[in-house]
Each structure stands twice: as structure tokens, then as C-alpha cells.
N, C-alpha and C positions, 0 to 999 in steps of 0.2 A: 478684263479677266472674267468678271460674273455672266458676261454676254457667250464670251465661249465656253464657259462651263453647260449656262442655257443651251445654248444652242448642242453641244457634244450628247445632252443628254434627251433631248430632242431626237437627233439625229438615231441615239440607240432605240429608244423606245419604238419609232419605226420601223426599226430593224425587226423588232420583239414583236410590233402588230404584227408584221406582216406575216409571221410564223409560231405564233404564241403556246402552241403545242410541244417547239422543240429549240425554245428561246436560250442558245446557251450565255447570251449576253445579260442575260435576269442576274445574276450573282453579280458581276462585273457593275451593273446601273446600279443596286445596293449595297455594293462597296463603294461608288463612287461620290454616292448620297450621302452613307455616312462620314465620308472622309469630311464632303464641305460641309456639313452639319457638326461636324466636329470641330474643326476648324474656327468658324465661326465664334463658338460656344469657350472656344480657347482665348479667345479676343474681346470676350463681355464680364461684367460681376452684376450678381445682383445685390441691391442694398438694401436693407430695410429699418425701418424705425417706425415707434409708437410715436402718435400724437394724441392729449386728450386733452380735454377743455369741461367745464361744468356748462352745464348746459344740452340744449341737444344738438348741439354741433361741433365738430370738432374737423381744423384744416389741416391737411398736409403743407409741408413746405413748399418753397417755390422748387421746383426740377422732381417733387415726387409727386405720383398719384396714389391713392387710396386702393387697396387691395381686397380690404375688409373693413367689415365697423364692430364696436361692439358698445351696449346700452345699459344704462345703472336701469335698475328697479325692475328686475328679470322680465324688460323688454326685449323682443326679440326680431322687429320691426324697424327695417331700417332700410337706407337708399344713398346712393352716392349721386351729387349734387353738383353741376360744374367741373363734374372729372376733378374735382378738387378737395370738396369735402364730406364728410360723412354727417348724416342726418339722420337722428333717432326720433322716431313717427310717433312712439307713445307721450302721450302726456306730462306734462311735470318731471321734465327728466333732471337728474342729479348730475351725472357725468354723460359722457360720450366717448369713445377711444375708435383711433382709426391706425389702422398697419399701414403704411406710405413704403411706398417700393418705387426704386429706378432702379436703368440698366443702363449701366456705363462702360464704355471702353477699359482695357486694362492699359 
């Protein structure tokens, strides 16, 4: 199904090069985009949850990634580490908190 959707919009867009001045199919390819973009968006959730730890690091759980981080001691220096966890750069840190997000099917 996602091949001939590929493929159908493929197919218009050539239609659209090939006369892109008097493209009446332009409308039609952006309703048809949003329809499967909609679609799509109808069959996901996203999740979220805080994780935070003393220290300067702090893990999402297993099935979420890090979205953000954020740092005791108005540090504002920080990096995500193994797509897993969150790492505050400044020194002597007190806490660490990290936003963990997946996308799951509904």
C-alpha cells in the first residue's frame, strides 16, 4: 500500500514538472499528502516522562529517548549521551532531569 501511494505521487508530480505553470493536479498532490500524513498521525501517541537522578546524569528508560535535559546550579550545558542519557557539562552538579519521549502505535 505505501509503494503505491509512492509510486501514485511520483507519478503526479511528473505530471506537475512537466507543466508547472498550469499544474491543476498541485491541489489534488496536497490533499493527498495530507490525507496519508494524517493518517498516519491517527495511528501514533506520543509519551512522555521526566527522569532525574543527583548527579550529572540522569537515563531515560529502556524504549524512551531523551528529548531534553535540564541542570541544578543554573547550568545551562548539557548533551545527550548514547541516545540515552542526559549529561550536565558543568561541574559539581546537584541534580540532572531529562524529558524521555517514545512513539507508540495506538
Amino acid at each position: 500500500m505505501k509503494m503505491r501511494v509512492a509510486v501514485l505521487l511520483a507519478v503526479i508530480a511528473m505530471f506537475c514538472a512537466a507543466d508547472a505553470q498550469t499544474c491543476a493536479l498541485d491541489g489534488l498532490m496536497s490533499s493527498l499528502t495530507e490525507s496519508v500524513a494524517s493518517a498516519v498521525l491517527e495511528k501514533v501517541t506520543l509519551s512522555c516522562i521526566d527522569a532525574s537522578a543527583r548527579g550529572s546524569l540522569a537515563n531515560c528508560p529502556a524504549g524512551y529517548k531523551p528529548t531534553g535535559c535540564s541542570c541544578g546550579n543554573a547550568c545551562g550545558s548539557w548533551d545527550i549521551r548514547n541516545d540515552q542519557t542526559c549529561h550536565c557539562q558543568c561541574a559539581n552538579q546537584d541534580w540532572t532531569a531529562a524529558r524521555c519521549c517514545k512513539i507508540a502505535l495506538k
